[in-house]
N, C-alpha and C positions, 0 to 999 in steps of 0.2 A: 324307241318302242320296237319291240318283237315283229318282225314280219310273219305274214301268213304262212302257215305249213305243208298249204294246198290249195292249188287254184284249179279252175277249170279254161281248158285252152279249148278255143273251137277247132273243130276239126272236118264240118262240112253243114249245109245245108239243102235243104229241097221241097220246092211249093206243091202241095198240091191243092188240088180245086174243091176241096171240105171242109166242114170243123172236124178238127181230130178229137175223136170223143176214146181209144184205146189205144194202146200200145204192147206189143210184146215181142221182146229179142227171142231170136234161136237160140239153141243150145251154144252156137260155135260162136257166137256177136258178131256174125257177118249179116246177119238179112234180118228182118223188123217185119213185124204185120202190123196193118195199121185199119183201125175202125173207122167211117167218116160219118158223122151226123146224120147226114143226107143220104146214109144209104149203102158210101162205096168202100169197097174192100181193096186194100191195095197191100203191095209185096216192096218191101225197100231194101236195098242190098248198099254194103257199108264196108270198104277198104281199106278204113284208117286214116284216109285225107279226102275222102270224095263219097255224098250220099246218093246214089239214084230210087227214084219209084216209078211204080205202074200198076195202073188201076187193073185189076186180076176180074173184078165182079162186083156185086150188089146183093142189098138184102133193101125189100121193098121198104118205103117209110122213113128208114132209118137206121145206121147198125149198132150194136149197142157193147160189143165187147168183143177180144180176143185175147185168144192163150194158144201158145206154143209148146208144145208136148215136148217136154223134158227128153232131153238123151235123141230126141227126133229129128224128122225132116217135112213134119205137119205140122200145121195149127188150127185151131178151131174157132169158126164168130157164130154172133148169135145177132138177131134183129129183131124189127117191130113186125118183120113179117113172120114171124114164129116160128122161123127155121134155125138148126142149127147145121153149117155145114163145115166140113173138114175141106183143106185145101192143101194142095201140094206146094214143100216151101222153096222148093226148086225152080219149078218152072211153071208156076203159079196154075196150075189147071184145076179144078171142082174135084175133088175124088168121093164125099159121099155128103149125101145131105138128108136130112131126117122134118120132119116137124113132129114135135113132139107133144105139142098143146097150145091151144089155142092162145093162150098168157105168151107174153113174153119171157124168152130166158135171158135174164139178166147177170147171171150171175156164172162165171166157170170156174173152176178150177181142178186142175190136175194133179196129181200124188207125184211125189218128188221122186217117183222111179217114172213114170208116165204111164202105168198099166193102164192107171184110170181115169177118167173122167169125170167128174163132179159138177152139175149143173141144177139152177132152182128157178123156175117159172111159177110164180105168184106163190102159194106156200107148199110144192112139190119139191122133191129133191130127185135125180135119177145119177144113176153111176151106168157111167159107157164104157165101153173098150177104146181104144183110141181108132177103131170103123166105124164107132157107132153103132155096135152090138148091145141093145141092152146088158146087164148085169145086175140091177137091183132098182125095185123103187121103195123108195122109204116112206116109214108112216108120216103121211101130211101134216104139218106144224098149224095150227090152228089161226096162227097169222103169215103175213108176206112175209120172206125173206130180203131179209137187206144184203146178205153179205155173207162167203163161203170161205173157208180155208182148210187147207190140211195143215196138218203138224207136221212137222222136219222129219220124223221118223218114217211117217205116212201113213200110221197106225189108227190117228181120229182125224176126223171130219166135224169141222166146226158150222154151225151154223147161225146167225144172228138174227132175232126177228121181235116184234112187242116183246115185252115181259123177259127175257131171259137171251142164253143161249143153249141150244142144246147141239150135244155131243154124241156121235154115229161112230162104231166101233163094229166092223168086220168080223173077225175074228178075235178068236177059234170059237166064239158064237157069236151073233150079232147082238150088241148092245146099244143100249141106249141112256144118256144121262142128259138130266135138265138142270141148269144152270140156273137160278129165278133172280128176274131184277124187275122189278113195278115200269122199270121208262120202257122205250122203244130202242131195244137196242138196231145202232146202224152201222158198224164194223165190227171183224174180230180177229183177233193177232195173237198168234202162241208165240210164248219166247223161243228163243231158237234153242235154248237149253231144256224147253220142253216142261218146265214148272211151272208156267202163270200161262193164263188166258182173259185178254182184255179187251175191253168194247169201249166204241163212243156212243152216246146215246143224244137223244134228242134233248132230251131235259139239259143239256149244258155239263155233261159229269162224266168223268171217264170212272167206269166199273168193273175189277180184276179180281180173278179167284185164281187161289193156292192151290194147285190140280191135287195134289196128294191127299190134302185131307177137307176139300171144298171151302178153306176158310175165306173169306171175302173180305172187300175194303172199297172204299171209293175217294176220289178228289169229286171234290165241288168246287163250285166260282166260274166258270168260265163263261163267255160274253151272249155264247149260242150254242148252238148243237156243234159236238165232235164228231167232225167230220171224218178223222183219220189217224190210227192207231197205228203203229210201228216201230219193231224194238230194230236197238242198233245192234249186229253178229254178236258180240260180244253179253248177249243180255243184259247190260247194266241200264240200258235206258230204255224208257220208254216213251217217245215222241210223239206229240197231240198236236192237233190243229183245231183250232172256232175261232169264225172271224180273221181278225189280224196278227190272232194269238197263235205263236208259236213255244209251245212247255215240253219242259225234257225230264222226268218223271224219274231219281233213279234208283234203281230196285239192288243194290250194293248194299252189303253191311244188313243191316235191319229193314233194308226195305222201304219204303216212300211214306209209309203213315208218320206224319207229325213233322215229314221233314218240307223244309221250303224246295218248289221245283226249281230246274233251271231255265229260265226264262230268256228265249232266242229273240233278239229284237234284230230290225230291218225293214221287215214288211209297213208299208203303209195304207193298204187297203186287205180286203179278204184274202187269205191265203186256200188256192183253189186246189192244190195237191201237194203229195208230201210221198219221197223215195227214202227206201235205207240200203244204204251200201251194201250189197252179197260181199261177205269175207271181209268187210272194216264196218268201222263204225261212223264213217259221213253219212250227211243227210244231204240231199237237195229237195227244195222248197221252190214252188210257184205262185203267184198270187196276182191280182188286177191288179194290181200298180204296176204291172210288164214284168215284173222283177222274180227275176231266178237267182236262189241265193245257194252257197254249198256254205257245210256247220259240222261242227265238231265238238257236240255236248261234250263237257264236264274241260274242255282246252278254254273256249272262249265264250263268251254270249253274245259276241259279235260275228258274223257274215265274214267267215274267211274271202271270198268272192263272192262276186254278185253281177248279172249280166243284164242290162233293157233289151228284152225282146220287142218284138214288132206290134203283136197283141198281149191280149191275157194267155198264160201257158194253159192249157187244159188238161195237159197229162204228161207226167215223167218218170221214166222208166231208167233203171240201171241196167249195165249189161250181166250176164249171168257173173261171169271173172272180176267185176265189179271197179273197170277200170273206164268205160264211156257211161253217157248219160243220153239219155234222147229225152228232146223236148219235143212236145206237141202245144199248137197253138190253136184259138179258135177261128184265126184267119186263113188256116191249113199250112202252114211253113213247118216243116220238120227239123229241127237242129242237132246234132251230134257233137258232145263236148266229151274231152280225155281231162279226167281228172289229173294231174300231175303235181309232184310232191316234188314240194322245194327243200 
């Protein structure tokens, strides 16, 4: 029988005293920002064989997210104290902090050059500078947002919320486009080649539109809500999570309607997060059964590797050059694996 084509080798770990509720590499995949449950903000720096952290600061209650400004040397959290602050990734000091609304901001993201900033506190949307300079507030979405993304190009701004998702367009005049789907939608993911835009939603069914000319489609069946939407570089797949389901959607040839998905099995309990490889097409997968698995839709349906962690992982992050993996756990241990090709 065929051996594996890629395993993940460890290459460091390091505890800290939170549930890891975010993660995000620098541009350079030397240093990590890391969200805690409970609040703390920490700065982790990563050499290749050895991971160190250090608690930098807090966000009251509890922190709820970061993002690392593309091409920079900041990143940005947000928490239940309704602040959102920028931090230096250096040498971890405070450089600016704003509250912006009484809601929490859940949600960031930044444009794939890092001009801007994209943040949504209950159903607002605000675009910042990377100080925290205003730039624009968007007309209010009639429900919460679940879920922000730019496009590759960084031309739209996706938004997911009830009923739909709608689409934020800059320039060369500001536009606006509504997606309409009756569930709750709760993620959204442009393919990297920029033609589909897809959601999980709550009703158990991932829902994808044809950008060019708005044609739709949907899968049905799955066990619970989709949790998590993610094409592999290559746009040919598109990988889903509900439950202990793991499906790989893939949009080659004619496109997913009518075809059977491919079905990743391993998991044996919920699977809690799901990464895709910048520049390949692996995935890694986490789930309460401890189990971290790395995949390679359309090669195998089987877990090239697969590692017991100490807890359940709560969040995993690839690095930008898409050759480490950071795991976060909810007993706070941070892990860094190098994928490596046999």
């Amino acid at each position: 029988m065929k051996g594996p084509s890629a395993i993940l080798e460890p290459r460091g770990s390091v505890r800290l005293d939170d549930y890891l509720v975010d993660i995000a590499w620098s541009a350079d995949g030397r240093r990590l920002a890391i969200a805690g449950g409970e609040g703390k903000v920490a700065l982790a720096t990563f050499d290749g064989s050895k991971v160190t952290a250090r608690d930098i600061g807090t966000h009251g209650l509890g922190a709820l997210a970061v993002a690392w400004q593309p091409r920079g040397d900041t990143f940005v959290s947000s928490g239940q104290d309704s602040a959102l602050v920028v931090w230096d990734g250096i040498d971890g000091t405070e450089a600016h902090r704003v509250r912006p609304a009484m809601a929490w901001t859940e949600c960031l993201a930044y444009s794939p050059d890092g001009t801007r900033l994209a943040t949504a506190a209950g159903k607002q949307i605000l675009l910042w500078s990377p100080s925290l300079k205003p730039i624009a507030k968007l007309a209010p979405q009639s429900h919460a947002i679940a879920a922000l993304a730019f496009d590759r190009a960084g031309r739209d701004l996706a938004a997911a919320s009830q009923g739909g998702i709608t689409l934020y367009r800059e320039s060369p005049q500001p536009q606006q486009r509504r997606l309409e789907w009756s569930a709750a939608c709760l993620t959204t993911a442009f393919s990297p080649n920029g033609r589909v835009i897809a959601t999980g939603t709550q009703d158990g069914s991932v829902h994808f539109w044809y950008l060019a000319d708005g044609r739709d489609s949907q899968m049905r069946g799955y066990p619970a809500k989709v949790a998590a939407t993610v094409w592999t570089h290559d746009s040919r797949y598109l990988a889903t999570i509900a439950g202990d389901t793991l499906v790989a959607w893939d949009f080659g040839g004619k496109g997913p309607e009518g075809s059977r998905p491919v079905q990743l099995r391993g998991h044996t309990d919920r699977i809690e997060c799901l990464a895709a490889q910048p520049g390949g097409n692996h995935l890694v997968s986490g789930g309460c059964d401890w189990r971290v698995s790395l995949w390679l839709p359309g090669k195998s349906p089987q877990a090239l590797d697969a590692h017991l962690m100490d807890s359940e992982p709560s969040r995993i992050a690839w690095s930008p050059d898409g050759r480490y993996v950071a795991v976060g756990e909810r007993k706070g241990k941070l892990s860094i694996f190098e994928l490596v090709r046999l």
